[in-house]
C-alpha positions as CSV (number, residue, x, y, z in Angstrom):
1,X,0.0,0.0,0.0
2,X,2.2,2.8,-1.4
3,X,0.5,7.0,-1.0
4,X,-0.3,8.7,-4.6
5,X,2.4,8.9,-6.6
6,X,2.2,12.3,-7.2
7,X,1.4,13.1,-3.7
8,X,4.8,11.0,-3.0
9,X,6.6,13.0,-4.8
10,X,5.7,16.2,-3.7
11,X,6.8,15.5,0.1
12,X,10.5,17.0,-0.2
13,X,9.8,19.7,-2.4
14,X,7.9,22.8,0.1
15,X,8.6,21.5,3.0
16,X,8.4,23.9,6.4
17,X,9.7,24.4,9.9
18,X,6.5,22.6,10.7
19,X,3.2,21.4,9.5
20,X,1.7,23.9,11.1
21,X,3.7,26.6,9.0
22,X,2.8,24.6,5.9
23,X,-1.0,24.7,6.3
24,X,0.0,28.4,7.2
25,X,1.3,28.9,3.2
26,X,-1.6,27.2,2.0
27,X,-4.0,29.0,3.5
28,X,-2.5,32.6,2.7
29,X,-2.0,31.3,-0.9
30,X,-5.5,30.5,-1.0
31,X,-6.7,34.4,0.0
32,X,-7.5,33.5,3.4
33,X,-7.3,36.3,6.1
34,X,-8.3,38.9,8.5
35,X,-12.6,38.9,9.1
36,X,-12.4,35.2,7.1
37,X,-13.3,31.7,8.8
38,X,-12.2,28.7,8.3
39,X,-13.8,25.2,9.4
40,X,-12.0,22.2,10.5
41,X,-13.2,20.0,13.2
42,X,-12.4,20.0,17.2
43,X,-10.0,16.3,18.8
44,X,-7.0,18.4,17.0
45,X,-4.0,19.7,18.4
46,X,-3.2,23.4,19.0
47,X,-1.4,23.8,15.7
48,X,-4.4,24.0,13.0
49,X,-6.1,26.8,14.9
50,X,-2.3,28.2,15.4
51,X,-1.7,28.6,11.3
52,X,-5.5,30.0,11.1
53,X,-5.2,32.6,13.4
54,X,-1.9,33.4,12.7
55,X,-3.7,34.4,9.0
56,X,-5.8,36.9,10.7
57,X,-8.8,34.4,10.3
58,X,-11.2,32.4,12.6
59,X,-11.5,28.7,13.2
60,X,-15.0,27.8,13.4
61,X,-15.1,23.8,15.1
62,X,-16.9,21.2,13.7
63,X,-18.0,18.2,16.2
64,X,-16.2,14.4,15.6
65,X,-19.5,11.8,14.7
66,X,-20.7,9.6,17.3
67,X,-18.0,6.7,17.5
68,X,-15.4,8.5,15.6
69,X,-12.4,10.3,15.2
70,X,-13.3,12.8,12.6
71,X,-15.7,14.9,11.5
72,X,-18.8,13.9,9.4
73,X,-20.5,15.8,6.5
74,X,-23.4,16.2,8.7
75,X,-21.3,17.6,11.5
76,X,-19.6,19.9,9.1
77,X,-22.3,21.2,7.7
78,X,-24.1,22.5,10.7
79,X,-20.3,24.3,11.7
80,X,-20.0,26.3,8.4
81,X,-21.1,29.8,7.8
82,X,-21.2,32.2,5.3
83,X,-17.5,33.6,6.5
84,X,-16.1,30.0,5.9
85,X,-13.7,30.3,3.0
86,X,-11.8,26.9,3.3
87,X,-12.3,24.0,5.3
88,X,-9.1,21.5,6.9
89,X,-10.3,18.2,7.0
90,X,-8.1,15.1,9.2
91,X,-7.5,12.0,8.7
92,X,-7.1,11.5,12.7
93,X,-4.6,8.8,13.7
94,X,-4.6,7.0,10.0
95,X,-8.3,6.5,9.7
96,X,-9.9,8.9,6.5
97,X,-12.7,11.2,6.9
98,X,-15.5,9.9,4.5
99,X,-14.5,12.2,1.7
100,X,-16.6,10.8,-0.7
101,X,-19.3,12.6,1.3
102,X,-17.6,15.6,2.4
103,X,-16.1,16.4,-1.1
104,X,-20.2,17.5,-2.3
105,X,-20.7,19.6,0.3
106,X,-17.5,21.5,-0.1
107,X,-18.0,22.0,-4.0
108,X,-21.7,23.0,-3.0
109,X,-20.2,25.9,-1.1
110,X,-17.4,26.7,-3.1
111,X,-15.0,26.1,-0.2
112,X,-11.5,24.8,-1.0
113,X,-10.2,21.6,1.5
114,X,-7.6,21.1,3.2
115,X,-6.3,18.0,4.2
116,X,-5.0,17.6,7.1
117,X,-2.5,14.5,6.5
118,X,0.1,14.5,9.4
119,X,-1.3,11.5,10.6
120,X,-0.8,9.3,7.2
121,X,0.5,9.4,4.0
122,X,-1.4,6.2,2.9
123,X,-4.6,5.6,3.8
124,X,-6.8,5.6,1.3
125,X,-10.8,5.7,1.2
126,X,-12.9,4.0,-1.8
127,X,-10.3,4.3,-4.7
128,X,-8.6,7.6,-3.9
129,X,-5.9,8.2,-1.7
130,X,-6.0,10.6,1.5
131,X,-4.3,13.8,-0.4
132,X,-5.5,13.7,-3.4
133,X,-9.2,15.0,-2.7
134,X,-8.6,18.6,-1.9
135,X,-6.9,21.8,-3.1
136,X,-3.9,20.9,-1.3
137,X,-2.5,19.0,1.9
138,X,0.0,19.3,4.7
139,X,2.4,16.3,6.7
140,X,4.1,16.6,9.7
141,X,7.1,14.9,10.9
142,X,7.6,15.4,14.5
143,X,7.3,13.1,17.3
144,X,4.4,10.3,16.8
145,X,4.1,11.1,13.5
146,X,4.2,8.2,10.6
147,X,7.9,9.6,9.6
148,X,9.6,11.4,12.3
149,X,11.9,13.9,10.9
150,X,13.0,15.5,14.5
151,X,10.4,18.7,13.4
152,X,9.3,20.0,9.8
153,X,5.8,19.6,7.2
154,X,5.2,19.7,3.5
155,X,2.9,21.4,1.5
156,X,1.3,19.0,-1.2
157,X,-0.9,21.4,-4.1
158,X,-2.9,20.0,-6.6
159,X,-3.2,22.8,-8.3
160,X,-0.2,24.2,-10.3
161,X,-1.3,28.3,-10.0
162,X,-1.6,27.4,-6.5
163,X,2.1,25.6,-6.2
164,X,3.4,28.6,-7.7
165,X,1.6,31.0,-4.5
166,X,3.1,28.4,-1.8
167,X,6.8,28.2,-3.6
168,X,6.6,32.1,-3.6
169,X,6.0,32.3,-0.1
170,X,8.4,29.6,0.8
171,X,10.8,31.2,-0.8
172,X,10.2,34.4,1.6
173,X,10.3,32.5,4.9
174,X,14.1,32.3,6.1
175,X,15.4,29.1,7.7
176,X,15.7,28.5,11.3
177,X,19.0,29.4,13.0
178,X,21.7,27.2,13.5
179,X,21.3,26.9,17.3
180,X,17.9,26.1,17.2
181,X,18.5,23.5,14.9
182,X,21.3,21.9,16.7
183,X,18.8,21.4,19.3
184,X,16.6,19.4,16.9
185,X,19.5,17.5,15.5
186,X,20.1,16.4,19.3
187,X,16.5,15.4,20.3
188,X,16.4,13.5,16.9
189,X,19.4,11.3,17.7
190,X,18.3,11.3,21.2
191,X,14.4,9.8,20.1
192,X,16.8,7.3,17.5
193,X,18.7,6.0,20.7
194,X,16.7,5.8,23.4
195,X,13.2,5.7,22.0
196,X,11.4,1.9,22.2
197,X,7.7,1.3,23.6
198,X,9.2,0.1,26.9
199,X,10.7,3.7,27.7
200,X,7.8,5.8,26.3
201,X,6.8,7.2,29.9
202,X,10.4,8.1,30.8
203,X,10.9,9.8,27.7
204,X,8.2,11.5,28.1
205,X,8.4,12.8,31.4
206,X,11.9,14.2,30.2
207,X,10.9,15.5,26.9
208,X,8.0,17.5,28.6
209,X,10.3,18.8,31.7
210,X,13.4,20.0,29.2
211,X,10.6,21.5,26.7
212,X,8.8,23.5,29.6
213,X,12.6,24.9,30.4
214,X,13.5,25.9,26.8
215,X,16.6,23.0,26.4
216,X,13.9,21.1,24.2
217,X,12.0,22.1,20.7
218,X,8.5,21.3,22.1
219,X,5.4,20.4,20.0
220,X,3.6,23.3,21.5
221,X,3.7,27.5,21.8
222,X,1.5,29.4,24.3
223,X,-2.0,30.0,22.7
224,X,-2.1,33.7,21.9
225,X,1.6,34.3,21.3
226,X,4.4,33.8,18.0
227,X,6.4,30.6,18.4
228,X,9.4,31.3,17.8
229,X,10.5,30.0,14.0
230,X,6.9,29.3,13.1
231,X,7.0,31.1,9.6
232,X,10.5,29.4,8.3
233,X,11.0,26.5,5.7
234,X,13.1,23.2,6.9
235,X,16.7,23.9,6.2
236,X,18.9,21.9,3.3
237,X,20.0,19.3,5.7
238,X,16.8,17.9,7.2
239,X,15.5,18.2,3.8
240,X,18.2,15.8,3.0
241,X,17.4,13.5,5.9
242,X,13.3,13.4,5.0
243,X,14.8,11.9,1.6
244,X,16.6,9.3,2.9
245,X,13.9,8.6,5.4
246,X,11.1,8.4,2.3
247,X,13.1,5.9,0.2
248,X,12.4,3.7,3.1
249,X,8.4,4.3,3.1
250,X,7.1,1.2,2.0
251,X,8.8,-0.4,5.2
252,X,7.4,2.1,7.5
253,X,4.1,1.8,6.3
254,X,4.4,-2.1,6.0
255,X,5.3,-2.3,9.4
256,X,2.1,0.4,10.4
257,X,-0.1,-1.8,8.8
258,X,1.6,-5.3,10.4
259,X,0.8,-3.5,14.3
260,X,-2.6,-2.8,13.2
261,X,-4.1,-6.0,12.4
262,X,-2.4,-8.0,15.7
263,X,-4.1,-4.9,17.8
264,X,-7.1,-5.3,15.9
265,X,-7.1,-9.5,15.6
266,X,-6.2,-9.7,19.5
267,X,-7.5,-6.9,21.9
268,X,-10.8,-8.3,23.1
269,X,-12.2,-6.6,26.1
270,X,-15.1,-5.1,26.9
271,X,-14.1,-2.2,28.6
272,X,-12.3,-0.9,25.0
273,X,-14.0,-0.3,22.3
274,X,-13.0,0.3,18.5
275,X,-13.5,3.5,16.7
276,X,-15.9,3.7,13.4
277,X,-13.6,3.6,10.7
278,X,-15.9,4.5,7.1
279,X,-16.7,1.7,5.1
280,X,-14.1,0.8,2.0
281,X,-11.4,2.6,3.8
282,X,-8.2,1.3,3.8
283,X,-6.5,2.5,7.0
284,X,-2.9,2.4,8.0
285,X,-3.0,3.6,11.6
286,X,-0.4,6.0,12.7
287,X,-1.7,5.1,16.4
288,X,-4.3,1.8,16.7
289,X,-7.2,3.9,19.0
290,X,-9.5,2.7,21.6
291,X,-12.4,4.3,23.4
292,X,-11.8,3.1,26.9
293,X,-14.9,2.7,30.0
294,X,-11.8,3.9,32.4
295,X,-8.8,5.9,30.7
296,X,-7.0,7.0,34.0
297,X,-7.0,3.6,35.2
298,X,-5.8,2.2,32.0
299,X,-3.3,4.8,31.6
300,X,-1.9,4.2,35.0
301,X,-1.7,0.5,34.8
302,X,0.1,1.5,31.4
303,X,2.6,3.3,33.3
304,X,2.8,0.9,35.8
305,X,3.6,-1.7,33.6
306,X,6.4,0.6,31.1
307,X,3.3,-0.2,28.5
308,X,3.3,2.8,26.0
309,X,-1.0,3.2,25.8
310,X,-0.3,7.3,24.8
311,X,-3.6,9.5,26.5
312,X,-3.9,11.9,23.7
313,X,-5.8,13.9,22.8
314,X,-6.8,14.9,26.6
315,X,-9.0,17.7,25.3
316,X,-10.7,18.8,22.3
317,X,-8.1,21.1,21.0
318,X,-5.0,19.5,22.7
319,X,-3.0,20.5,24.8
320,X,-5.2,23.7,25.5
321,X,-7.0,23.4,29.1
322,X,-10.9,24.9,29.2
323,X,-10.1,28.6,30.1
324,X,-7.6,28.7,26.9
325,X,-10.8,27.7,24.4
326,X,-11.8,30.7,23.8
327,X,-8.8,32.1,22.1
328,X,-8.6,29.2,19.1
329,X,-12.7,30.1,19.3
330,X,-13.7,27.3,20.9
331,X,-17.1,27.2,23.3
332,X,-17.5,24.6,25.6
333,X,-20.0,22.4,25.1
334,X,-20.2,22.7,21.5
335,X,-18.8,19.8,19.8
336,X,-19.9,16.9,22.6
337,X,-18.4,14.0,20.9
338,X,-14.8,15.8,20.8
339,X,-14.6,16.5,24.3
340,X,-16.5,13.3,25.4
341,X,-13.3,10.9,22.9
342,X,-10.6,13.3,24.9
343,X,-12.1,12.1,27.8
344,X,-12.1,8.1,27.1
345,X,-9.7,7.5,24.0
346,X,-6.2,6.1,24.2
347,X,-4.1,4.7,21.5
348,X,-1.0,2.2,20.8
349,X,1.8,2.4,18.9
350,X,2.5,1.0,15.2
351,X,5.9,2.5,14.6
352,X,9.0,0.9,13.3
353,X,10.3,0.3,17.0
354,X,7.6,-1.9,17.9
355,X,8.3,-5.3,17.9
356,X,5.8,-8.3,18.5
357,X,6.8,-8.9,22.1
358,X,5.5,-5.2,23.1
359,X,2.1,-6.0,20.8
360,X,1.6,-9.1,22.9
361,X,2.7,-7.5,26.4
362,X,0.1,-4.4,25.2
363,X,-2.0,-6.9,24.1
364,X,-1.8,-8.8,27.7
365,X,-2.8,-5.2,29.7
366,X,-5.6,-4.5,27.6
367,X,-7.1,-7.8,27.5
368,X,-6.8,-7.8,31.2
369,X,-8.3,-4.1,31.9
């Protein structure tokens, strides 16, 4: 199972500092800005609304559909208004957003999509590939991410007047400085070291303590305020390294698909359940997710255990607590099935490092929750 070709081929070619700075280009390319909306649904992370606001326009949040990750046609439908002038649709941890149903709704209205692909480069829905259904897409290669980079995103445009708007503003953004991205360069041998499902938690911990003191390039910037280096393009080098590290795609995504189907042939308990994936999807799961009865207890046993069972997202527009919503435009209460998943889901590894002794020890602890 191999992305679209000429998606695949795009990936090295406008690449940013991050994804985030990618959707970003595409969005000022596309004429998006201050007084505009733009619709894209809540169980995110902090970046999308990050590169909307940072625009000068609004996200407007579309709710997940019962027993899913994603947003529905119906659910974005009742979120657009007549300020919407694009929408960013995800294809949350691997599994596609029905496309084939939210593609008429966006042509009805004349709204270019977005898709939001950090989360797979290969999943595919009916006969089309994710990326290939919109105006354009982004990728993401930090941490958790299908192909871990150390930081960085691409812009992927179907459109060639388009591509041309996106290069010219990549070619405006200067790259980050060299001490930042000695930082990188260190976390990203650092992750390539030490990094196996057994030492998730401690790496975690240590990640988060030497991000919140500056010594680490963290995933997140203060709502409200300019991360620094958000509007750069990846520098020469770790361009280089995403090359090398897409020649060996078809393993990494081999591999996705391998943890998949043991999480999905052996976890049988009925305190986890398995999210709706849409029918004649073909899904190769960045993370395998599970809606559990009890997540805190299932994420401490985790711990207990040195079981990586990751707790993300823990709110609807991660990490943002409740008092920060209402600066990415966010009301409580008004996407339900968002903030109920951030409250139950959890989700397991399919990387690369995973072997089949940490499936059937995860396998073990969820069967036993």
């Amino acid at each position: 199972m191999r992305p679209d070709a000429q998606f695949l081929d795009a990936l090295p070619q406008l690449t940013f500092y991050r994804g985030r700075v990618a959707l970003y280009a595409i969005l000022k390319a596309l004429g998006v800005g201050k007084g505009d909306e733009v619709v894209t649904q809540a169980f995110t992370c902090s970046a999308v609304p990050e590169a909307i606001l940072a625009t000068g326009a609004t996200p407007v949040w579309a709710d997940t559909e019962p027993g899913g990750v994603n947003a529905s046609v119906a659910t974005f439908e009742a979120a657009l208004t007549p300020r919407c002038k694009a929408m960013v649709v995800q294809h949350t941890f691997g599994i596609p957003t029905d496309m084939r149903d939210v593609w008429p709704l966006a042509e009805k209205h004349n709204l270019p999509v977005i898709e939001d692909c950090c989360h797979t480069l290969a999943s595919g829905i009916g006969e089309a590939k994710v990326g290939t259904w919109g105006v354009g897409s982004f990728t993401s290669y930090e941490w958790g991410k299908p192909v871990v980079c150390g930081l960085g995103g691409s812009a992927i445009l179907q459109d060639a007047k388009l591509r041309a708007e996106v290069s010219r503003i990549w070619h405006s953004l200067p790259e980050p400085g060299s001490l930042r991205m000695m930082k990188v360069d260190v976390q990203y041998a650092a992750f390539q070291a030490m990094y196996r499902p057994k030492n998730y938690w401690r790496i975690r911990r240590a990640f988060r303590k030497l991000a919140s003191t500056g010594l680490a390039e963290g995933n997140y910037a203060p709502v409200g305020e300019d991360a620094p280096g958000f509007a750069c393009r990846m520098t020469q080098p770790m361009r280089e390294r995403l090359k090398g590290i897409l020649s060996g795609l078809d393993a990494i995504i081999e591999h996705q698909l391998w943890a998949g189907r043991l999480y999905q042939g052996r976890i049988h308990s009925e305190n986890l359940t398995a999210v709706r994936v849409p029918a004649g999807s073909d899904v190769v799961y960045a993370r395998y997710p599970l809606i559990a009865s009890n997540k805190q207890a299932l994420l401490e046993a985790a711990m207990e255990a040195g079981i990586e069972v990751a707790d993300w997202y823990t709110s609807p527009i991660q990490p943002l607590g409740s008092s920060d919503w209402p600066k990415v435009g966010y009301r409580a209460g008004s996407c339900p099935h968002a903030e109920s998943l951030a409250e139950s889901l959890v989700s397991l590894p399919t990387n690369q490092k995973v072997t089949e002794s940490d499936v059937e020890r995860t396998v073990e602890l969820m069967n036993g929750f």
